[in-house]
C-alpha angles and dihedrals in degrees: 000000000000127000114236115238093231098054077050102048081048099056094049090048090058090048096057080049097058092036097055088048097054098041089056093051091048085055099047094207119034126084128204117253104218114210109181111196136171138229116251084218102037140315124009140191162227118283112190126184139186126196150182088351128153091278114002112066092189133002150151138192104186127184124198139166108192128174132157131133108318114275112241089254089056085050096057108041089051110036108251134185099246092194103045080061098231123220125215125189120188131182134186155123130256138191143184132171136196121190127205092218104077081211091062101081124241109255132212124176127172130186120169149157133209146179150146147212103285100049109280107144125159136139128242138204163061145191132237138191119242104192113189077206118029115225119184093214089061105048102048082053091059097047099037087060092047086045090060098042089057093043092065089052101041136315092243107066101066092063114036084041093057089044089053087048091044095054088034105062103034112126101222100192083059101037087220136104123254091237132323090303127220136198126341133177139157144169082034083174121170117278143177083278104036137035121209098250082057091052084046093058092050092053088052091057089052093050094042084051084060094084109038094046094053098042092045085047088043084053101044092044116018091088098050114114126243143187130216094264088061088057088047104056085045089062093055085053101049077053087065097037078062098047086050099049093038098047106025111018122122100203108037079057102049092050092049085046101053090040091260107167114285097227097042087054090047104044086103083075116105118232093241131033137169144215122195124182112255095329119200120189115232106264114265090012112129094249078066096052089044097064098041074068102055096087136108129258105037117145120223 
């Protein structure tokens, strides 16, 4: 069997639907600004954005659906028969936010869907956590979510898809993760073990996770107090949540890449960022702590 784009592109449209609800009720105060726009070269999107609520600063849970004839770069990285002008078409929702409480976490999700004339088809994604402060409860919480909703898919996934986030967003002029990862997979194709309505499940059960990990993570952490050092230090870290989705970042680059539209593919930057010069944490602060924390390989 193969799954039909549009049942894709649907889902995913109901998705960004279900997430933006329940990311206004979490905050209590902010709405979501909705901003539709089109592709010069085929489809378009939703952009939807929140901003100055009760608890998120600055997000965006956008949802597109593109397709045209394949960009040059596309062509080249798969193979493509230049002359038989193949078509792509990719779908998805995407989400950043950004919290006004340096003790609420910073928060990515991905969930896409691509294919092309010739019958390439997979789906793409993940989502990771990027805490100001790290806090241990937190994040086994996180991973221990993301951990059972691979394990009803396939053992497997939990750890070679950690693995994948770990080595993903990892920031390598820094030598130092973007957060305390996650889970990240792409190019999830058929194969002899899985079809792709059964990768397409799986990818469901990501995206539906979205909602009950960040509100749980809005209610245990949007009271706490804070000083202006802790903005502060949020704002260093934003500054490395930049350097990540300008330099590294797949998909900022492969809608840049296809004309997708500029403020729809940065909405995941914070208002505010800051650079300092050669900044060292005070020792046993926990800045310090927090960034003993931001390596691969830990095990929640």
């Amino acid at each position: 069997m193969t799954v039909e784009k549009e049942a894709v592109a649907d889902w995913f449209k109901g998705l960004q639907d279900e997430i933006c609800t329940a990311l206004e009720g979490a905050d209590g105060q902010g709405k979501f600004e909705e901003d539709r726009w089109e592709r010069p070269g085929g489809g378009g999107g939703r952009t939807r954005i929140i901003r100055n609520g009760a608890v998120i600063e600055k997000g965006g849970v956008n949802f597109s659906a593109v397709h045209g004839t394949a960009p040059e770069f596309l062509i080249r990285q798969l193979g493509l028969d230049r002359e038989s002008n193949p078509q792509f078409f990719a779908t998805g929702v995407s989400i950043v936010i950004h919290p006004n409480n340096p003790m609420v976490p910073i928060i990515h999700m991905n969930v896409r869907y691509f294919e092309t004339t010739g019958g390439i088809a997979w789906f793409g994604g993940g989502i990771d956590l990027t805490p100001h402060y790290v806090k241990q409860e937190d994040g086994r919480f996180f991973h221990h979510f993301l951990k059972d909703v691979c394990d009803k898919h396939d053992p497997s996934y939990y750890p070679e898809f950690k693995q994948w986030a770990d080595n993903y967003f990892f920031i390598k002029h820094r030598n130092e993760t973007r957060g305390i990862g996650g889970i990240f997979f792409d190019q999830l194709k058929a194969n002899e073990k899985f079809s792709i309505d059964q990768r397409f499940e799986f990818v469901k059960e990501v995206g539906s996770a979205f909602a009950p990990i960040y509100t749980e993570l809005i209610k245990r952490n949007k009271n706490l107090p804070f000083t202006d050092e802790h903005k502060q230090w949020q704002f260093l870290r934003r500054g490395r949540y930049v350097e990540f989705n300008l330099v590294y970042d797949r998909g900022t680059k492969f809608g840049l890449e296809t004309d997708g539209r500029t403020e729809s593919i940065l909405m995941s930057l914070p208002a505010q960022a800051n650079w300092e010069y050669n900044f060292v944490p005070t020792p046993g602060s926990a800045e310090e702590a927090t960034l003993k924390l931001l390596r691969k390989g830990v095990d929640w």
